[in-house]
C-alpha positions as CSV (number, residue, x, y, z in Angstrom):
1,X,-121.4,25.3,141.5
2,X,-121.1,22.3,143.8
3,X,-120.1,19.1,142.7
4,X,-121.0,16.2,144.0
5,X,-118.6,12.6,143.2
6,X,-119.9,9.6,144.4
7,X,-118.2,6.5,144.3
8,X,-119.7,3.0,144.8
9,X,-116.8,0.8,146.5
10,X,-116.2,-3.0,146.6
11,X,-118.0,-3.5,150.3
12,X,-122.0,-4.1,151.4
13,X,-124.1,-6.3,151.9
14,X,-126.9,-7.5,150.2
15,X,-129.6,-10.9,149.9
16,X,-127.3,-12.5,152.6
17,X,-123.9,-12.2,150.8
18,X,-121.2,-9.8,152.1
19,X,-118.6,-8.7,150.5
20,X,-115.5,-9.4,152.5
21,X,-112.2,-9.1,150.1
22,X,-110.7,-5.8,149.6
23,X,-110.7,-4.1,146.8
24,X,-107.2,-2.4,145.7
25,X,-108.8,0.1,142.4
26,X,-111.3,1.5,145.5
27,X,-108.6,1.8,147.8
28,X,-106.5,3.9,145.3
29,X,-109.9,6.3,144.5
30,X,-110.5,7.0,147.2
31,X,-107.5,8.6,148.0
32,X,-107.2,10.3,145.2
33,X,-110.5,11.8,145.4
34,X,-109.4,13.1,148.9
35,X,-106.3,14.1,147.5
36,X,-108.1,15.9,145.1
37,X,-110.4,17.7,146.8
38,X,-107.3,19.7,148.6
39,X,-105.1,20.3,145.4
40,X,-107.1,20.6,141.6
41,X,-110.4,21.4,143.4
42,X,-109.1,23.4,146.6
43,X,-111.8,26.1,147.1
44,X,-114.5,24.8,144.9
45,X,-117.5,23.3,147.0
46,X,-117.2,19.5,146.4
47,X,-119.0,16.7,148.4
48,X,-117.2,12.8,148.2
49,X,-120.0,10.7,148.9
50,X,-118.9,6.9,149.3
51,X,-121.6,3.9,149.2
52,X,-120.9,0.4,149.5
53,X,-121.6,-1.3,146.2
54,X,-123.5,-4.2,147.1
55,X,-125.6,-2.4,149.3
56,X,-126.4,-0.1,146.6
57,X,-126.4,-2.4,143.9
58,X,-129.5,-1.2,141.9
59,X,-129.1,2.3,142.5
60,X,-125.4,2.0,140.9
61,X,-126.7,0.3,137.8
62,X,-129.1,2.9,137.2
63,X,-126.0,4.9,136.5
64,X,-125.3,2.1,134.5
65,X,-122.4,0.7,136.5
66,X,-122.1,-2.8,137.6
67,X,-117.9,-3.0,138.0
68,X,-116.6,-1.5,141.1
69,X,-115.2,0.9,142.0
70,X,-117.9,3.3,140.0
71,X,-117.5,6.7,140.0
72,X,-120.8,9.3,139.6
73,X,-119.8,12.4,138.8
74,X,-122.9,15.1,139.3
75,X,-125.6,11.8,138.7
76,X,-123.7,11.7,135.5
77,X,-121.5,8.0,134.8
78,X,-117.6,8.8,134.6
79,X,-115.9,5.4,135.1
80,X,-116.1,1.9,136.4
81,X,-113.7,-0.9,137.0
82,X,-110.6,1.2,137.0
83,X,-108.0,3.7,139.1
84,X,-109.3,7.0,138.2
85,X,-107.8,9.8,135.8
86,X,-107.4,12.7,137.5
87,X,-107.4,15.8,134.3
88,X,-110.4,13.7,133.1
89,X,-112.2,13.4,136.5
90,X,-111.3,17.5,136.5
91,X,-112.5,18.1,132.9
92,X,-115.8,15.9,133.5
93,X,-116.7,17.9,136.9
94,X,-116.2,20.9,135.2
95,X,-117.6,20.4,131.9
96,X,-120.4,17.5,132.5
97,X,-118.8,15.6,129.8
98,X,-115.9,14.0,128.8
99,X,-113.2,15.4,126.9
């Protein structure tokens, strides 16, 4: 069973604004993602998939996320706005829902 988490981070560009400030709550995701993909999901098939937000504004509120960083888990929402939490992130991959 593969899992696929994507996360919309604060970057892109879009309608001739680009996003040029950092964003710390991406940053901090996105390392725990890859962090996490070697320790709690170390041998299951799992693909990190990152997209500028901006860029992919539209498609990211079809999810129905408009705060970066937001995380998909499976084309299912998990979370927006915040530094991820890692036994939910686990318990949501796994289960589809959350706890």
């Amino acid at each position: 069973d593969q899992i696929v988490i994507t996360m919309y981070y604060w970057a892109g560009e879009k309608f001739g604004i680009k996003i040029k400030n950092p964003c710390a709550e991406c940053d901090i995701n996105h390392g725990i993602l890859d962090d996490m993909k070697q320790k709690e999901f170390n041998g299951r098939p799992v693909i990190i998939v990152l997209k500028p937000w901006l860029t992919n504004f539209w498609e990211s509120l079809a999810y129905g996320g408009w705060h970066a960083p937001i995380v998909v888990i499976n084309g299912k929402f998990f979370s927006q706005g915040v530094v991820i939490d890692r036994k939910m992130l686990v318990e949501f991959a796994l289960a589809g829902k959350l706890p």
